[in-house]
PDB file of N, CA, C and O in Angstrom, chain B, residues numbered from 101:
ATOM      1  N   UNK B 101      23.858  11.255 -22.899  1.00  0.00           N
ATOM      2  CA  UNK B 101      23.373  10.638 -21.686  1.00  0.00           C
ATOM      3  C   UNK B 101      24.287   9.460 -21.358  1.00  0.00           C
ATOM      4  O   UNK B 101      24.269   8.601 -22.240  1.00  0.00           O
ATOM      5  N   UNK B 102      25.023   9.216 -20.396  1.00  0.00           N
ATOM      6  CA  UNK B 102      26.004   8.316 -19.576  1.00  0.00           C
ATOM      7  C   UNK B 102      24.820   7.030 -18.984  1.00  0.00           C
ATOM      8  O   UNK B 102      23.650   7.258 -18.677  1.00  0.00           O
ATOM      9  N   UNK B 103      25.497   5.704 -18.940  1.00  0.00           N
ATOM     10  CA  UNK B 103      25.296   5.206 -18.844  1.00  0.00           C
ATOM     11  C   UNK B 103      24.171   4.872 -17.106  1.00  0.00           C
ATOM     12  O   UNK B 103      23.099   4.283 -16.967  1.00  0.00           O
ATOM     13  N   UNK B 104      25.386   5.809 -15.749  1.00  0.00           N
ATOM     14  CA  UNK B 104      24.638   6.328 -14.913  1.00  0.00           C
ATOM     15  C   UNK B 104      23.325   7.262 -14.665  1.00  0.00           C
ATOM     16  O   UNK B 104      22.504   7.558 -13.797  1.00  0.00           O
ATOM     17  N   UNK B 105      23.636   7.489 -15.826  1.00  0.00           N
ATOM     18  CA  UNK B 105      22.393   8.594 -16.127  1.00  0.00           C
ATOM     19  C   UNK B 105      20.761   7.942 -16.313  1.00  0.00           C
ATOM     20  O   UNK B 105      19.805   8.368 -15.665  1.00  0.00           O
ATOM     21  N   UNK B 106      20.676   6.835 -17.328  1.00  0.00           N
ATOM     22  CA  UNK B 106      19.945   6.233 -17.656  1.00  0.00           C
ATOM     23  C   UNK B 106      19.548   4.940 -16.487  1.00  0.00           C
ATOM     24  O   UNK B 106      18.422   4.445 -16.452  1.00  0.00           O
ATOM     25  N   UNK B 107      20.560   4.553 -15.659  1.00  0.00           N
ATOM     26  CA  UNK B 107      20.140   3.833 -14.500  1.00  0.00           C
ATOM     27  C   UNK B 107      19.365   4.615 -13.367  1.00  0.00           C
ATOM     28  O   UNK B 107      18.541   4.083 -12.623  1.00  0.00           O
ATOM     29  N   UNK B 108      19.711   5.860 -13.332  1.00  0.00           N
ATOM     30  CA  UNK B 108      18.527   6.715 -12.627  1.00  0.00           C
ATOM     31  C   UNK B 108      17.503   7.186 -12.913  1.00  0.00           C
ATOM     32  O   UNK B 108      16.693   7.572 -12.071  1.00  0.00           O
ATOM     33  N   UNK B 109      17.322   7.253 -14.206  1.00  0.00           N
ATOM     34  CA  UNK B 109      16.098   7.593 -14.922  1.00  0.00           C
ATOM     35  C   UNK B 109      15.253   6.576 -14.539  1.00  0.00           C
ATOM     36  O   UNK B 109      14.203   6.792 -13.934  1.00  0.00           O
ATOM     37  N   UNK B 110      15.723   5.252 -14.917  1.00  0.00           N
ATOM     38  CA  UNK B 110      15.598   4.088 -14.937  1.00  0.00           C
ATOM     39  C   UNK B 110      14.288   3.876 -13.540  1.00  0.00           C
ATOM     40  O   UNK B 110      13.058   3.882 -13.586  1.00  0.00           O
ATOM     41  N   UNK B 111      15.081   3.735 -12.611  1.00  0.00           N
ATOM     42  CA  UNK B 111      15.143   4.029 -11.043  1.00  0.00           C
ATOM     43  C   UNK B 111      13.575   4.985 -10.873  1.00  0.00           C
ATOM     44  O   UNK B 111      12.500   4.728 -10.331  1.00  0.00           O
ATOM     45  N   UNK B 112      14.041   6.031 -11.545  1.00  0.00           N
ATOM     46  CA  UNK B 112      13.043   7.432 -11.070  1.00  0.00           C
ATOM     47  C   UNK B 112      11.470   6.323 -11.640  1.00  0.00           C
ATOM     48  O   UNK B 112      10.588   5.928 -10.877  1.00  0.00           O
ATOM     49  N   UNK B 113      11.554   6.044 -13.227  1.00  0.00           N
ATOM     50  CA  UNK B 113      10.113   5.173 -13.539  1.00  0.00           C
ATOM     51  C   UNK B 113      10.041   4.473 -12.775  1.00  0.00           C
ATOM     52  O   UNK B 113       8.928   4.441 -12.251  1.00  0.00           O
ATOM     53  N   UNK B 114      10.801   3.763 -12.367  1.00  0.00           N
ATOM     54  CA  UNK B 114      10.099   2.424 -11.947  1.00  0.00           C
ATOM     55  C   UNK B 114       9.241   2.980 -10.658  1.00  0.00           C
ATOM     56  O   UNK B 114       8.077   2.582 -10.610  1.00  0.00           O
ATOM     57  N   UNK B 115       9.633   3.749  -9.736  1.00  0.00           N
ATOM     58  CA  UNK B 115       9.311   4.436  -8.623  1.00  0.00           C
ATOM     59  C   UNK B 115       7.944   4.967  -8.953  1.00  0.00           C
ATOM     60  O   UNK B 115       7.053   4.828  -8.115  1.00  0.00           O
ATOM     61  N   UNK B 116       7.732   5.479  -9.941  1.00  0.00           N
ATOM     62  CA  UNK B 116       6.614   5.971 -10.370  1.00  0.00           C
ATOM     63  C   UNK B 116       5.218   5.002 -10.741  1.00  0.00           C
ATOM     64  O   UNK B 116       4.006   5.000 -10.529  1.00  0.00           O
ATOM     65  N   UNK B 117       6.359   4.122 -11.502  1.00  0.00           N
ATOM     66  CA  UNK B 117       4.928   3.018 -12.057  1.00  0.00           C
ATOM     67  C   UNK B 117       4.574   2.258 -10.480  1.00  0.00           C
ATOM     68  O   UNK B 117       3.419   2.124 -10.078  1.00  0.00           O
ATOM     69  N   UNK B 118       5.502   1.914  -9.888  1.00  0.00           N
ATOM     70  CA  UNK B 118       4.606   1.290  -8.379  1.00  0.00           C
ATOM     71  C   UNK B 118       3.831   2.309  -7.785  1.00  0.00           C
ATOM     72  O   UNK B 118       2.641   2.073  -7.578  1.00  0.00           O
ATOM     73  N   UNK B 119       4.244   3.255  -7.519  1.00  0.00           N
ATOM     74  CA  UNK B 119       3.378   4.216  -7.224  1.00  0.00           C
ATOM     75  C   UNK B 119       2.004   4.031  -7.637  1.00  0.00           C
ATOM     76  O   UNK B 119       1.018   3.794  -6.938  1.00  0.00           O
ATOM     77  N   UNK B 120       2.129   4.218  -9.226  1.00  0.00           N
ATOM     78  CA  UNK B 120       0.951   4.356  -9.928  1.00  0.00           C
ATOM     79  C   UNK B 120       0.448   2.833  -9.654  1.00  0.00           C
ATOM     80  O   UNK B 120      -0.748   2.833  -9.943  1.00  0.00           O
ATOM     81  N   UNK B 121       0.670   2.094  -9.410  1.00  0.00           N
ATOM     82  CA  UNK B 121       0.465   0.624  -9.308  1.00  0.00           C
ATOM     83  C   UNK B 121      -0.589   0.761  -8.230  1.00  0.00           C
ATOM     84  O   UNK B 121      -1.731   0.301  -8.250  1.00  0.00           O
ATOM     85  N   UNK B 122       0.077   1.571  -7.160  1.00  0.00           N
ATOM     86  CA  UNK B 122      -0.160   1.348  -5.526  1.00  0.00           C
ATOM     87  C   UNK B 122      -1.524   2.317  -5.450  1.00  0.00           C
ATOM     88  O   UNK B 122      -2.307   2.294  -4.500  1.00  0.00           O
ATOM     89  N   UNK B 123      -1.641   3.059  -6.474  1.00  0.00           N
ATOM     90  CA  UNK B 123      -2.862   3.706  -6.231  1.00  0.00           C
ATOM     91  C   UNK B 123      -4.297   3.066  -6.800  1.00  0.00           C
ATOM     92  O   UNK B 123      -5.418   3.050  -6.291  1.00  0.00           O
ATOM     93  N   UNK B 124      -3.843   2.596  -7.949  1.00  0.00           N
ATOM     94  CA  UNK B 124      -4.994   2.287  -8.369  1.00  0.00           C
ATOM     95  C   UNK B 124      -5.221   0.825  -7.273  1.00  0.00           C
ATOM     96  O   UNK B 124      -6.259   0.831  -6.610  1.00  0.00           O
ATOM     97  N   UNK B 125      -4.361  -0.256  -7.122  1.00  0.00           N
ATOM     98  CA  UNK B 125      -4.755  -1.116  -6.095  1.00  0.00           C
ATOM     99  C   UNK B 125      -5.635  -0.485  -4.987  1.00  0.00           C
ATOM    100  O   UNK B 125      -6.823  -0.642  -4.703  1.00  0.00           O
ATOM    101  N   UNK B 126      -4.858   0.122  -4.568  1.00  0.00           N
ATOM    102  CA  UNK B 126      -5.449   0.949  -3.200  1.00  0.00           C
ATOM    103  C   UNK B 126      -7.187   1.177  -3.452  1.00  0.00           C
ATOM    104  O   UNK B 126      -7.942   0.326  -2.983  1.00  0.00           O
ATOM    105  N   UNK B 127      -7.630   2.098  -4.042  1.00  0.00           N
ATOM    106  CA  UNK B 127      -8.500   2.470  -4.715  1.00  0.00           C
ATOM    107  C   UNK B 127      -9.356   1.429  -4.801  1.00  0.00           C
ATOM    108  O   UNK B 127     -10.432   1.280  -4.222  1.00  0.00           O
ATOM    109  N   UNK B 128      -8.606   0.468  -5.834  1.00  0.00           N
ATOM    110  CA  UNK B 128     -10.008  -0.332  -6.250  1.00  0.00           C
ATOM    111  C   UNK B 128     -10.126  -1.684  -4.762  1.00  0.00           C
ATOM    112  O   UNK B 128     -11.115  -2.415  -4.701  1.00  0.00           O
ATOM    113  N   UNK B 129      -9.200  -1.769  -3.919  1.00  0.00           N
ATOM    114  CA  UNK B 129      -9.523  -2.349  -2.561  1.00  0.00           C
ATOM    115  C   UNK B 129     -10.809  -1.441  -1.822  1.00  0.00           C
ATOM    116  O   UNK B 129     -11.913  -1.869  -1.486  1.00  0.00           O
ATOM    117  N   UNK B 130     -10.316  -0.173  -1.706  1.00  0.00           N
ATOM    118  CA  UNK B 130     -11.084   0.354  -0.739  1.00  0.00           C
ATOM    119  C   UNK B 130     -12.300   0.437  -1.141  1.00  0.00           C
ATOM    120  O   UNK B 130     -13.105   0.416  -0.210  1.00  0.00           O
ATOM    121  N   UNK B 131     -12.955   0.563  -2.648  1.00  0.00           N
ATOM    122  CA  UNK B 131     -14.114   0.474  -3.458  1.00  0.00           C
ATOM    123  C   UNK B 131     -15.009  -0.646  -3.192  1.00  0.00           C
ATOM    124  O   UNK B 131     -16.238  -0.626  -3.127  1.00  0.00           O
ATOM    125  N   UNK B 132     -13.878  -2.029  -2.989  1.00  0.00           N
ATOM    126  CA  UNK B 132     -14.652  -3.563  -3.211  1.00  0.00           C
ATOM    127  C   UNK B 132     -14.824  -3.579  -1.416  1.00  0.00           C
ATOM    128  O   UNK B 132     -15.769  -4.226  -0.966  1.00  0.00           O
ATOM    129  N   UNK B 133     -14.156  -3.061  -0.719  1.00  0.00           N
ATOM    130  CA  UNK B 133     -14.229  -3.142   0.723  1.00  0.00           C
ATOM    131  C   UNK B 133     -15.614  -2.328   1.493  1.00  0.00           C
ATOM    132  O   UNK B 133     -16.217  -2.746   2.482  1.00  0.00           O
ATOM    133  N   UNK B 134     -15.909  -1.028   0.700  1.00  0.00           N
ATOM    134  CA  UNK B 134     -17.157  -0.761   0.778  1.00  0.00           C
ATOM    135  C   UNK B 134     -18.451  -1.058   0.102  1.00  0.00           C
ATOM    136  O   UNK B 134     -19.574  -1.043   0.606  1.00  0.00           O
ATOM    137  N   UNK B 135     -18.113  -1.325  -1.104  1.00  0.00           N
ATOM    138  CA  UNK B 135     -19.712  -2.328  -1.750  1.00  0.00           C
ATOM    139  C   UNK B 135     -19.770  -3.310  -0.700  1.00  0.00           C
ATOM    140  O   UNK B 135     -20.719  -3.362   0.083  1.00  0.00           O
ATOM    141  N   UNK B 136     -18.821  -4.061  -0.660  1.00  0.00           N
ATOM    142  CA  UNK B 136     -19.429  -5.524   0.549  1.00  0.00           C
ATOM    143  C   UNK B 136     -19.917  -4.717   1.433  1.00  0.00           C
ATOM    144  O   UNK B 136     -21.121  -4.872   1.230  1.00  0.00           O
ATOM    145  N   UNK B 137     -19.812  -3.816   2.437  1.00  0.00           N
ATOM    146  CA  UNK B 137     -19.843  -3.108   3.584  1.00  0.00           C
ATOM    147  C   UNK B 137     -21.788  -2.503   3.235  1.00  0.00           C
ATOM    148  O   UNK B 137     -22.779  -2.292   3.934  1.00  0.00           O
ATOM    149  N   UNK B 138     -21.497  -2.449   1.990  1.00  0.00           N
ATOM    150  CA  UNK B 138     -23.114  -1.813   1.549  1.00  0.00           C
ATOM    151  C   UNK B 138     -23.951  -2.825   1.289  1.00  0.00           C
ATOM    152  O   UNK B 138     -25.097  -2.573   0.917  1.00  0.00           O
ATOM    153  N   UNK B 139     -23.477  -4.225   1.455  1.00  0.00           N
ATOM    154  CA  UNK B 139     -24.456  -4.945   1.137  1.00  0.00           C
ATOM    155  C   UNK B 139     -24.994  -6.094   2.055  1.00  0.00           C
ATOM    156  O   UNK B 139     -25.767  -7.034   1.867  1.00  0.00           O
ATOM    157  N   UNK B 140     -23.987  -5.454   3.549  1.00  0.00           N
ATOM    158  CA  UNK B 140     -24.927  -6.160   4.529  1.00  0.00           C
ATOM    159  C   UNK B 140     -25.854  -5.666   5.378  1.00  0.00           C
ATOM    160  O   UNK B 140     -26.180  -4.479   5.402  1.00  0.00           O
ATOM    161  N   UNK B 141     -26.284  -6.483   6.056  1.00  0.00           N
ATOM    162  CA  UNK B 141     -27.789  -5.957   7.125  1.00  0.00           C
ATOM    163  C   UNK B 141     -27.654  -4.903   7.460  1.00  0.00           C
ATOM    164  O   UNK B 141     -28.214  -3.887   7.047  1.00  0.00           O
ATOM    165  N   UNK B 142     -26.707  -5.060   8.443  1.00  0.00           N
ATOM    166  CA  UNK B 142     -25.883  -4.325   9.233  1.00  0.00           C
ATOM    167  C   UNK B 142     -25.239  -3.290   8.653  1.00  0.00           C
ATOM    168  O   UNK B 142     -24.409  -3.393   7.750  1.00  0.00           O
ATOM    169  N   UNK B 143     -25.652  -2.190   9.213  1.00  0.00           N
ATOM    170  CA  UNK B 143     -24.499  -1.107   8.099  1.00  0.00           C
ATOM    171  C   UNK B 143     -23.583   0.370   9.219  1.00  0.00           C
ATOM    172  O   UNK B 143     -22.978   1.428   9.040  1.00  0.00           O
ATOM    173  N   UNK B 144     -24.106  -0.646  10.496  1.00  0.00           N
ATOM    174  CA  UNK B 144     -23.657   0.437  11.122  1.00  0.00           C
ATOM    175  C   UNK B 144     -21.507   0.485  11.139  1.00  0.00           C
ATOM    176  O   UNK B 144     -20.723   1.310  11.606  1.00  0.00           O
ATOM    177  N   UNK B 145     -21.344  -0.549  10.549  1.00  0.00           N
ATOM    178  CA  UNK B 145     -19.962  -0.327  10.073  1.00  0.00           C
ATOM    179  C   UNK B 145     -20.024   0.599   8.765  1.00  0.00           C
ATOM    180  O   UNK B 145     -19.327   1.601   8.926  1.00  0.00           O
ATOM    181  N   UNK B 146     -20.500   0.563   7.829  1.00  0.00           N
ATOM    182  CA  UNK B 146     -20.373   1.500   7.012  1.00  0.00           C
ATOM    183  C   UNK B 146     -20.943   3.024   7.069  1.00  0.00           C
ATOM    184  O   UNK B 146     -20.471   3.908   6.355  1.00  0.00           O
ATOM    185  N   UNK B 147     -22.118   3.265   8.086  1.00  0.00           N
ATOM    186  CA  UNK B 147     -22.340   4.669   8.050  1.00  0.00           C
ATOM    187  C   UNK B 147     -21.068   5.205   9.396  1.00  0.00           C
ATOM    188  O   UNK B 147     -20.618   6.346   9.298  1.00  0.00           O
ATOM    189  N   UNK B 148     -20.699   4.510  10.300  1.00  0.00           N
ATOM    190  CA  UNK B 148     -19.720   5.187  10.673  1.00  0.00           C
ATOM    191  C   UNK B 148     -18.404   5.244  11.245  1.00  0.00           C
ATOM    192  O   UNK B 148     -17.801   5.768  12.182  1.00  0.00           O
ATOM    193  N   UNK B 149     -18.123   4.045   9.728  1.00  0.00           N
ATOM    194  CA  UNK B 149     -16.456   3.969   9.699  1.00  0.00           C
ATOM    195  C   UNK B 149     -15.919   3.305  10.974  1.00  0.00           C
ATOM    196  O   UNK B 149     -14.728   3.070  11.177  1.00  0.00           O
ATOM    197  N   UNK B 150     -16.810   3.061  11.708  1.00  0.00           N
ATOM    198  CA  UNK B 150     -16.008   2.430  12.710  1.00  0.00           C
ATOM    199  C   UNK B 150     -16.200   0.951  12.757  1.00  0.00           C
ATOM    200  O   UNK B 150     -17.345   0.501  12.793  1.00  0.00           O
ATOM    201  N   UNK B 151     -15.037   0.071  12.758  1.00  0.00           N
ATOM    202  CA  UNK B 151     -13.621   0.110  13.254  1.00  0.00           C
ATOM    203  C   UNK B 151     -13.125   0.902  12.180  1.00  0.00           C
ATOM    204  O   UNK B 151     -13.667   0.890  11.074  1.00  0.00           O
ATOM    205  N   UNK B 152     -12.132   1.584  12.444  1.00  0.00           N
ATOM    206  CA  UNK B 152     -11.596   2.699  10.980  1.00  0.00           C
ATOM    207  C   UNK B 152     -10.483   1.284  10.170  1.00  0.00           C
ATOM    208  O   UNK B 152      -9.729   0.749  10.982  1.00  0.00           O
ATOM    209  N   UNK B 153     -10.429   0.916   9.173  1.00  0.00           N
ATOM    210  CA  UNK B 153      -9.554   0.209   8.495  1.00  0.00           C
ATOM    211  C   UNK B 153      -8.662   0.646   7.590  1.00  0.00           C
ATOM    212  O   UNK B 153      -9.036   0.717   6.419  1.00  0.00           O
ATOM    213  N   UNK B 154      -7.166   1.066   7.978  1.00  0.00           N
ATOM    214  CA  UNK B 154      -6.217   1.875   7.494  1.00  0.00           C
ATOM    215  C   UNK B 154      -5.480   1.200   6.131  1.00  0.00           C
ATOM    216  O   UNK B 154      -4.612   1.670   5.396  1.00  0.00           O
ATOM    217  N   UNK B 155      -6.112   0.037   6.101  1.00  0.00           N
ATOM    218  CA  UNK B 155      -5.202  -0.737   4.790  1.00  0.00           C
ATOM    219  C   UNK B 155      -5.159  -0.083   3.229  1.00  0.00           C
ATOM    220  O   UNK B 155      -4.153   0.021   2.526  1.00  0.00           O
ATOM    221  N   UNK B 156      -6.833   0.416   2.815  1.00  0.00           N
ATOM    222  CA  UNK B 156      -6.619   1.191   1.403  1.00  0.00           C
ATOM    223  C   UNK B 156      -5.910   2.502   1.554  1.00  0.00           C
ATOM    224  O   UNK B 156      -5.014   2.761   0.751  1.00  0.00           O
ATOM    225  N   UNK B 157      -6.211   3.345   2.486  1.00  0.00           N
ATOM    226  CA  UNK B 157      -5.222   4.062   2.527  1.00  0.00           C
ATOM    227  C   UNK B 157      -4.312   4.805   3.017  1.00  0.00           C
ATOM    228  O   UNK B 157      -3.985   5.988   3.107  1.00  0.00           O
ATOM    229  N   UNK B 158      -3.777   3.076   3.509  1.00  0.00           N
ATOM    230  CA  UNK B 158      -1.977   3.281   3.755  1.00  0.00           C
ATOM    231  C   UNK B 158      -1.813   3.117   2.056  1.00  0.00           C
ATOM    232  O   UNK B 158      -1.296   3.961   1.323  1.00  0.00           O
ATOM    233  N   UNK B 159      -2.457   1.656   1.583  1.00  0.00           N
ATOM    234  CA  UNK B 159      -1.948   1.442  -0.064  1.00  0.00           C
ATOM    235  C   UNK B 159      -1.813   2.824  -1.141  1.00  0.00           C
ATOM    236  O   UNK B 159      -1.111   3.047  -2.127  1.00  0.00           O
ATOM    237  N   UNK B 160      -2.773   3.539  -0.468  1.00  0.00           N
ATOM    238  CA  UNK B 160      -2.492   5.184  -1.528  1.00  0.00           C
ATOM    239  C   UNK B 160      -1.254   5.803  -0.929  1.00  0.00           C
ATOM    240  O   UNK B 160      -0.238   5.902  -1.617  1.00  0.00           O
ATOM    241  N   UNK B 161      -1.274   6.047  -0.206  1.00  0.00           N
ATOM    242  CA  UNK B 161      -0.237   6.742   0.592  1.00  0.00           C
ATOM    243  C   UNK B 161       0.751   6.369   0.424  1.00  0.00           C
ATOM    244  O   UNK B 161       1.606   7.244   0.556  1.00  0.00           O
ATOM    245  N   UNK B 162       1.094   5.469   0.188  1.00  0.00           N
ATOM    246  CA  UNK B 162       2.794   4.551  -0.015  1.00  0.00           C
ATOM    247  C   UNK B 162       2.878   4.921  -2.044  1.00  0.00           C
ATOM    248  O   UNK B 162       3.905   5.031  -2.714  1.00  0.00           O
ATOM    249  N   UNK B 163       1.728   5.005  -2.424  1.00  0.00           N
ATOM    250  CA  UNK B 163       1.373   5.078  -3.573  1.00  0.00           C
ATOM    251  C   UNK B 163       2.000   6.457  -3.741  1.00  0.00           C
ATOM    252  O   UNK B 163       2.891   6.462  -4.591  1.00  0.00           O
ATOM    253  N   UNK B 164       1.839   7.258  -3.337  1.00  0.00           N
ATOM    254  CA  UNK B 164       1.844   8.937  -3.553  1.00  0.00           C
ATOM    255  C   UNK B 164       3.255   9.317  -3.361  1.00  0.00           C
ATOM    256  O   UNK B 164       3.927  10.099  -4.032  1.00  0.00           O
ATOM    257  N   UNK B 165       3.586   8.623  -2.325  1.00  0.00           N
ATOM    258  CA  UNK B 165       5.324   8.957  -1.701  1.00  0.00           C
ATOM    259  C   UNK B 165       6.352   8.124  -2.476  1.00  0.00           C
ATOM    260  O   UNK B 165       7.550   8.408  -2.496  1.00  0.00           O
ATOM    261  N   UNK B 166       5.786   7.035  -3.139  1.00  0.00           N
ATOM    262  CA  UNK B 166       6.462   6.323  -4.368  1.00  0.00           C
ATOM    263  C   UNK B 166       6.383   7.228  -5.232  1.00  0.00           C
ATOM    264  O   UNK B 166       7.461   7.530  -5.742  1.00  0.00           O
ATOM    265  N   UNK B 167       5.252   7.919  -5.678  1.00  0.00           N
ATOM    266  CA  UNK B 167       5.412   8.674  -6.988  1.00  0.00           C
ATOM    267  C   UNK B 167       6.386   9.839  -6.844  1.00  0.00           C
ATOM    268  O   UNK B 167       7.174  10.144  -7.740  1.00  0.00           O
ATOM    269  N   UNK B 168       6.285  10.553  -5.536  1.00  0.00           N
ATOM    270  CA  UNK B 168       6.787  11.375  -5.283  1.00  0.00           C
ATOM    271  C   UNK B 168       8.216  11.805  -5.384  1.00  0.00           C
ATOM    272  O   UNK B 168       8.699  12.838  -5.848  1.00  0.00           O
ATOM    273  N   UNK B 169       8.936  10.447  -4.672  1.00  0.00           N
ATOM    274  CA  UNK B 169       9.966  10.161  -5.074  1.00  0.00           C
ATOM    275  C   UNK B 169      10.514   9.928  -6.147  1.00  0.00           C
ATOM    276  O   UNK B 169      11.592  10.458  -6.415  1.00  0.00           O
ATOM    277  N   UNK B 170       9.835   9.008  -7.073  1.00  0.00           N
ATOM    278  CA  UNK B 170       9.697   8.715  -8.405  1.00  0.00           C
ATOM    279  C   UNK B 170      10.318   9.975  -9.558  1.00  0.00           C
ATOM    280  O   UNK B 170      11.111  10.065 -10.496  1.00  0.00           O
ATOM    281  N   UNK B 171       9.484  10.719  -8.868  1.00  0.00           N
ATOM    282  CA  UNK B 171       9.305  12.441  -9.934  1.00  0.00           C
ATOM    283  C   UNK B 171      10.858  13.183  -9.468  1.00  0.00           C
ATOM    284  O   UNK B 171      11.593  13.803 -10.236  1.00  0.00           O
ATOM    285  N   UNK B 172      11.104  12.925  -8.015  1.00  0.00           N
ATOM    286  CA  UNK B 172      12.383  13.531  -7.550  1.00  0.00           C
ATOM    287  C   UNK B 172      13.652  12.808  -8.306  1.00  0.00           C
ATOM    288  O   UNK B 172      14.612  13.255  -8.934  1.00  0.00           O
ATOM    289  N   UNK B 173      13.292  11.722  -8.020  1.00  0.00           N
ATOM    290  CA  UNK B 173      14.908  11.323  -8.594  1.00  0.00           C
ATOM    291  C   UNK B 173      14.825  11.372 -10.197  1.00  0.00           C
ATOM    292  O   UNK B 173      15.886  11.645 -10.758  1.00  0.00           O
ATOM    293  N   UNK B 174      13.655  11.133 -11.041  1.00  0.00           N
ATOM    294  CA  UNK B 174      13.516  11.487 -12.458  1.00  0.00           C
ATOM    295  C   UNK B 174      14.247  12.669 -12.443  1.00  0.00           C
ATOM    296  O   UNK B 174      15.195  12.658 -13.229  1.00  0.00           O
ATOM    297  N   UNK B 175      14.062  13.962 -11.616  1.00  0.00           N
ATOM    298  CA  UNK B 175      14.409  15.361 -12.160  1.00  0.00           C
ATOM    299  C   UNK B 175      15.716  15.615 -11.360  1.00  0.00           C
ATOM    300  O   UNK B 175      16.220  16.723 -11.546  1.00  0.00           O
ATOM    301  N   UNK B 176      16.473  14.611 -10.332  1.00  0.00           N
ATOM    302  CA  UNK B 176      17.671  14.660 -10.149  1.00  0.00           C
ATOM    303  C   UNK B 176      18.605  14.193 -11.603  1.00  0.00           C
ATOM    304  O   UNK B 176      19.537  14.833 -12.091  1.00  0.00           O
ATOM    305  N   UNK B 177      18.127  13.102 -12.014  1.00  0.00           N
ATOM    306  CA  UNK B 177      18.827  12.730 -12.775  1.00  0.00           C
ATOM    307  C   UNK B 177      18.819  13.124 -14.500  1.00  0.00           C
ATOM    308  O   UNK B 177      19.495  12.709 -15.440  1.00  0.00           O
ATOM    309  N   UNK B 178      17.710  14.124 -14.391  1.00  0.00           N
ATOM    310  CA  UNK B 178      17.609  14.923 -15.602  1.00  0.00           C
ATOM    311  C   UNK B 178      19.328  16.047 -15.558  1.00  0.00           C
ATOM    312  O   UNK B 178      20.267  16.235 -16.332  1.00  0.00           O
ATOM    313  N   UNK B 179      18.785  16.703 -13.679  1.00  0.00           N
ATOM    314  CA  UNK B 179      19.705  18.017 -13.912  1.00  0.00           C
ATOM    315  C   UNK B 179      21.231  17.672 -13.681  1.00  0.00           C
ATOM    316  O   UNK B 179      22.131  18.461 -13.967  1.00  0.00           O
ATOM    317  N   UNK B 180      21.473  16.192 -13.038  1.00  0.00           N
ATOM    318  CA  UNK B 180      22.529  15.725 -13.213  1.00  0.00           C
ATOM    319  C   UNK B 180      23.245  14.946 -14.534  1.00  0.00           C
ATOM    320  O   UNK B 180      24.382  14.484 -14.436  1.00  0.00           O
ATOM    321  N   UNK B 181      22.765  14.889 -15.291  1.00  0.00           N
ATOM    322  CA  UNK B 181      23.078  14.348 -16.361  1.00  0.00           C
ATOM    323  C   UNK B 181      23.162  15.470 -17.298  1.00  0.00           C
ATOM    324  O   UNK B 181      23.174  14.976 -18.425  1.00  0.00           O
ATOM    325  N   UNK B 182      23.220  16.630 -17.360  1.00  0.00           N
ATOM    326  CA  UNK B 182      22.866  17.397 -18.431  1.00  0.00           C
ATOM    327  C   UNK B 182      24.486  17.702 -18.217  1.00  0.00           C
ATOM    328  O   UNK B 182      25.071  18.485 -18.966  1.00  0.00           O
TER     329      UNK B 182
END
């Protein structure tokens, strides 16, 4: 394994662990964003989503396409290095 080799590997984790970072954030936002949502008077924001609030998951979504990538360049730099 070349020294380039291991800077893409490198590259490919790190891509992955934010990913994995970005999901569980995501997740446990959108979790704490609906308990509050369940624990007021008012719940006609929570039975129907409206205003829609795209923030937890955009945070997955950026999460998924990090990993995604993550996994791509891991297995570029597997079949390029061999």
């Amino acid at each position: 394994m070349s020294g380039d080799n291991a800077i893409v590997l490198g590259l490919g984790a790190f891509f992955i662990v934010v990913g994995v970072v970005l999901l569980l954030f995501g997740s446990r936002e959108e979790k704490g964003y609906y308990n509050a949502l369940a624990g007021k008077r008012d719940l006609r924001e929570f039975v129907t989503h409206n205003p829609v609030r795209p923030e937890p998951g955009s945070l997955r979504t950026g999460g998924w396409i990090s990993v995604a990538i993550g996994v791509l360049v891991v297995v570029l730099g597997l079949l390029f290095g061999s």
